[in-house]
N, CA and C atoms as an extended XYZ file, in Angstrom:
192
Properties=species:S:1:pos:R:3:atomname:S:1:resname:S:1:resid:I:1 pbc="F F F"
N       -27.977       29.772      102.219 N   UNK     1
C       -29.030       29.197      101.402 CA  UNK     1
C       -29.120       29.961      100.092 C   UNK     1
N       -29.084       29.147       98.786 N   UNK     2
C       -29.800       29.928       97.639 CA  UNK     2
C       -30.712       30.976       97.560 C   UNK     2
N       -30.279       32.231       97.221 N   UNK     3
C       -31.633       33.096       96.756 CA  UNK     3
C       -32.521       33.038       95.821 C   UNK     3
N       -33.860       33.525       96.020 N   UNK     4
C       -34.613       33.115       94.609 CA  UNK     4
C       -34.556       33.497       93.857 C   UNK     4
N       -34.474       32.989       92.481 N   UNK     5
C       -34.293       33.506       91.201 CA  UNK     5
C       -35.871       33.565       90.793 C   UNK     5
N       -35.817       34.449       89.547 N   UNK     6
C       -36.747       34.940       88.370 CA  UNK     6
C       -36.953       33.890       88.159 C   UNK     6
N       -38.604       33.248       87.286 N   UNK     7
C       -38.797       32.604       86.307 CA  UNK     7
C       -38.691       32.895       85.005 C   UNK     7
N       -38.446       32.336       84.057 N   UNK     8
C       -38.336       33.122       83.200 CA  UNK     8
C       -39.429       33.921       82.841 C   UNK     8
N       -40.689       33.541       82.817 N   UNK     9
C       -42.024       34.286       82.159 CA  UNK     9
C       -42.437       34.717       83.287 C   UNK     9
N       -41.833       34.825       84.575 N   UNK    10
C       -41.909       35.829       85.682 CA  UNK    10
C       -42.528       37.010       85.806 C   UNK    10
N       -43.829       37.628       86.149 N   UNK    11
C       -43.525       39.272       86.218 CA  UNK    11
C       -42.707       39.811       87.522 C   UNK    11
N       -42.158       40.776       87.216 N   UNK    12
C       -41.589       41.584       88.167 CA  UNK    12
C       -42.220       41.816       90.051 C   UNK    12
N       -43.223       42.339       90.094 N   UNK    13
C       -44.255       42.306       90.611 CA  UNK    13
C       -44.383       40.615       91.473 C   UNK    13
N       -44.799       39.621       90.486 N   UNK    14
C       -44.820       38.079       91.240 CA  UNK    14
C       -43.710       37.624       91.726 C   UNK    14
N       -42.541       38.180       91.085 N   UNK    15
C       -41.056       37.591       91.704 CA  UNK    15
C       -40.917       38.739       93.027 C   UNK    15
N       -40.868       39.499       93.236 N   UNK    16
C       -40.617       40.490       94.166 CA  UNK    16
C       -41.736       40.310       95.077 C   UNK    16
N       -43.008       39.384       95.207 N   UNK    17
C       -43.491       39.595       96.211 CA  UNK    17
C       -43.106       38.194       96.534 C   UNK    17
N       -42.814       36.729       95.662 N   UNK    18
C       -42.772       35.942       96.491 CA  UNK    18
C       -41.143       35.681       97.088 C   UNK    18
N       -40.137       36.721       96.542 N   UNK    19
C       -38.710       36.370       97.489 CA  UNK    19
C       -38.967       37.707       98.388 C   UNK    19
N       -39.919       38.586       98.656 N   UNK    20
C       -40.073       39.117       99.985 CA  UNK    20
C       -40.703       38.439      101.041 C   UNK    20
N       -41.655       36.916      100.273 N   UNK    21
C       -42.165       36.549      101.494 CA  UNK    21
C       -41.642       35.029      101.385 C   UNK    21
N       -40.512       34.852      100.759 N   UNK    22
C       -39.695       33.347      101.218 CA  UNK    22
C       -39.172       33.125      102.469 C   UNK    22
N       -39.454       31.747      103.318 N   UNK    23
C       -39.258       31.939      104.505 CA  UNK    23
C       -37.661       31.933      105.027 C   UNK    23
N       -36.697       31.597      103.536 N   UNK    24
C       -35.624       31.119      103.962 CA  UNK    24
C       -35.051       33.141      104.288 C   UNK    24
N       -35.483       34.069      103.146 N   UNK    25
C       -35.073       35.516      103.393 CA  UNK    25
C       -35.476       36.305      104.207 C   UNK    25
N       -36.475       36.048      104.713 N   UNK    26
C       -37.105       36.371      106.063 CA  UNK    26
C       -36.281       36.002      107.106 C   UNK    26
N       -35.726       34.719      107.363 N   UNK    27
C       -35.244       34.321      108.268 CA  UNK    27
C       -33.734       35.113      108.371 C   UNK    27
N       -33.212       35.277      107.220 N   UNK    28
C       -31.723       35.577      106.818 CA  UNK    28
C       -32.272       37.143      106.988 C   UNK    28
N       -32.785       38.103      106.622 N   UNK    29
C       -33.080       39.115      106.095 CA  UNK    29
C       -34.190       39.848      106.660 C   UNK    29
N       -33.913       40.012      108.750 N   UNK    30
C       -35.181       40.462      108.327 CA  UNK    30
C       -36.138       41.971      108.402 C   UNK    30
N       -34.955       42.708      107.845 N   UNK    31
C       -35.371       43.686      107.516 CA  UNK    31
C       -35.367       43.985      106.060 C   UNK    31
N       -36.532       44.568      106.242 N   UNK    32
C       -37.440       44.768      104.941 CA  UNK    32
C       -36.729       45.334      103.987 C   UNK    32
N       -36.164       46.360      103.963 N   UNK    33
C       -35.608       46.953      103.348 CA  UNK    33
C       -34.235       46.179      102.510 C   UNK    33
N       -33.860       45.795      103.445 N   UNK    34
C       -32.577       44.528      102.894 CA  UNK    34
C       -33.215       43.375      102.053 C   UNK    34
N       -34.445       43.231      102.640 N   UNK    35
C       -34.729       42.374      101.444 CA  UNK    35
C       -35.225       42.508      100.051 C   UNK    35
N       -35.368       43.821      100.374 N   UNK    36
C       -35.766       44.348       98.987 CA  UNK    36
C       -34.885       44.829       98.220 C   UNK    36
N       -34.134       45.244       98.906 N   UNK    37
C       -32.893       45.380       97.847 CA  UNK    37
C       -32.585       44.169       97.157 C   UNK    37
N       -32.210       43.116       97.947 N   UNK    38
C       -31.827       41.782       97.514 CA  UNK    38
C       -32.572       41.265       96.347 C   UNK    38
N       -33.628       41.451       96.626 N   UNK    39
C       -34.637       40.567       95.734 CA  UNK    39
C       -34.696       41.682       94.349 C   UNK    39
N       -34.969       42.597       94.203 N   UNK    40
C       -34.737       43.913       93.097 CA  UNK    40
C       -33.013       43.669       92.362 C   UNK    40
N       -32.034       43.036       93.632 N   UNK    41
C       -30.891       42.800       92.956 CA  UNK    41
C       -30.698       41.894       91.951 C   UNK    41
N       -31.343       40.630       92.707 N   UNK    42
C       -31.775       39.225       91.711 CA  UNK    42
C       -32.796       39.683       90.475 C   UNK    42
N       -33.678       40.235       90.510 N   UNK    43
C       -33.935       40.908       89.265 CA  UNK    43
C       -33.844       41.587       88.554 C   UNK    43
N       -32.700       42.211       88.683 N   UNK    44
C       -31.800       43.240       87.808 CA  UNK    44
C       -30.790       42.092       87.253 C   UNK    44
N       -30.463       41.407       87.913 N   UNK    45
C       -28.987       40.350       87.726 CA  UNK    45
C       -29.938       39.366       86.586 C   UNK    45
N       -31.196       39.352       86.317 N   UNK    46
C       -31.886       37.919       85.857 CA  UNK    46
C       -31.501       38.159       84.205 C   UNK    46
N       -31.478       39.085       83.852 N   UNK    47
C       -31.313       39.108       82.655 CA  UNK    47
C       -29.622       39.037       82.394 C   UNK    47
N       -28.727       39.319       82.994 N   UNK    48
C       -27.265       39.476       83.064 CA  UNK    48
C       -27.118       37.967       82.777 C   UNK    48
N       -27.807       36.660       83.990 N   UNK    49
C       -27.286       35.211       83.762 CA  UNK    49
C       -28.180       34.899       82.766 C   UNK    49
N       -28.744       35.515       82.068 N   UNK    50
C       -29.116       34.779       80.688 CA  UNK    50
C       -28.631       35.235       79.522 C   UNK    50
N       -28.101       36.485       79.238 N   UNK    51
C       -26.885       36.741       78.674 CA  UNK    51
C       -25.882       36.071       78.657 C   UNK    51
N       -25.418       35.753       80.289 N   UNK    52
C       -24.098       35.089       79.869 CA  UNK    52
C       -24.205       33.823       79.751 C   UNK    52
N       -25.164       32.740       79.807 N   UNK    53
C       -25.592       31.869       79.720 CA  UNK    53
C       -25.679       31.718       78.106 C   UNK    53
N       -26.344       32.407       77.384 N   UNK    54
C       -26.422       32.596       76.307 CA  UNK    54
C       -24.818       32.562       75.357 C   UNK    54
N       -24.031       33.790       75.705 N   UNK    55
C       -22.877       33.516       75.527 CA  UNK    55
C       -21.646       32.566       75.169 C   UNK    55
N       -22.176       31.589       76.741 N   UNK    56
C       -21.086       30.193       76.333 CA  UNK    56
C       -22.195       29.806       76.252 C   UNK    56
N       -23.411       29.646       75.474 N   UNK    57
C       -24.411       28.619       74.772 CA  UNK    57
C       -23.305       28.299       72.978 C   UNK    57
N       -23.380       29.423       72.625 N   UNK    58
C       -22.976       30.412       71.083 CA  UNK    58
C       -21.540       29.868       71.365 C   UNK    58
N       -20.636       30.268       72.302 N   UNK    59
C       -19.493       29.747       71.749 CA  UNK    59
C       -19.483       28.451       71.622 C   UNK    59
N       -20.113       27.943       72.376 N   UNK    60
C       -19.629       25.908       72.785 CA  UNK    60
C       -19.976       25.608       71.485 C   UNK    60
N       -21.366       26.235       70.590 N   UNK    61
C       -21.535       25.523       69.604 CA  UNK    61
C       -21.002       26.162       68.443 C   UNK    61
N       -20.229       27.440       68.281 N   UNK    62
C       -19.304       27.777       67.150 CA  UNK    62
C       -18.036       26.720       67.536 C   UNK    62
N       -17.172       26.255       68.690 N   UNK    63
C       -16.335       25.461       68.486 CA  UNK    63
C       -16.194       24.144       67.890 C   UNK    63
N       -17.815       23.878       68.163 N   UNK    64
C       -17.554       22.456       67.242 CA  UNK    64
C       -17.605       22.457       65.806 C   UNK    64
């Protein structure tokens, strides 16, 4: 199953408590600790896919 991602105007804090208490990571995950890593991972990573998102935003539109 998909993990949860950040919103963008997300705080840290609201994203980390609601993918500690999603029922799909609970079910997958259910030790605590693993899920916290996980979910701290997805929000370390949130800014990385909007970088690279950003990235091929900028090239697609320098090629045309």
């Amino acid at each position: 199953m998909p993990l949860p991602k950040p919103g963008k105007k997300e705080k840290k804090g609201d994203f980390m408590n609601r993918c500690m208490e999603d029922d799909v990571m609970n079910r997958e995950y259910p030790q605590a600790k693993q899920r916290f890593a996980i979910c701290n991972r997805q929000w370390e990573n949130k800014s990385k896919s909007t970088l690279g998102d950003l990235i091929k935003a900028t090239a697609f539109s320098v090629e045309k």
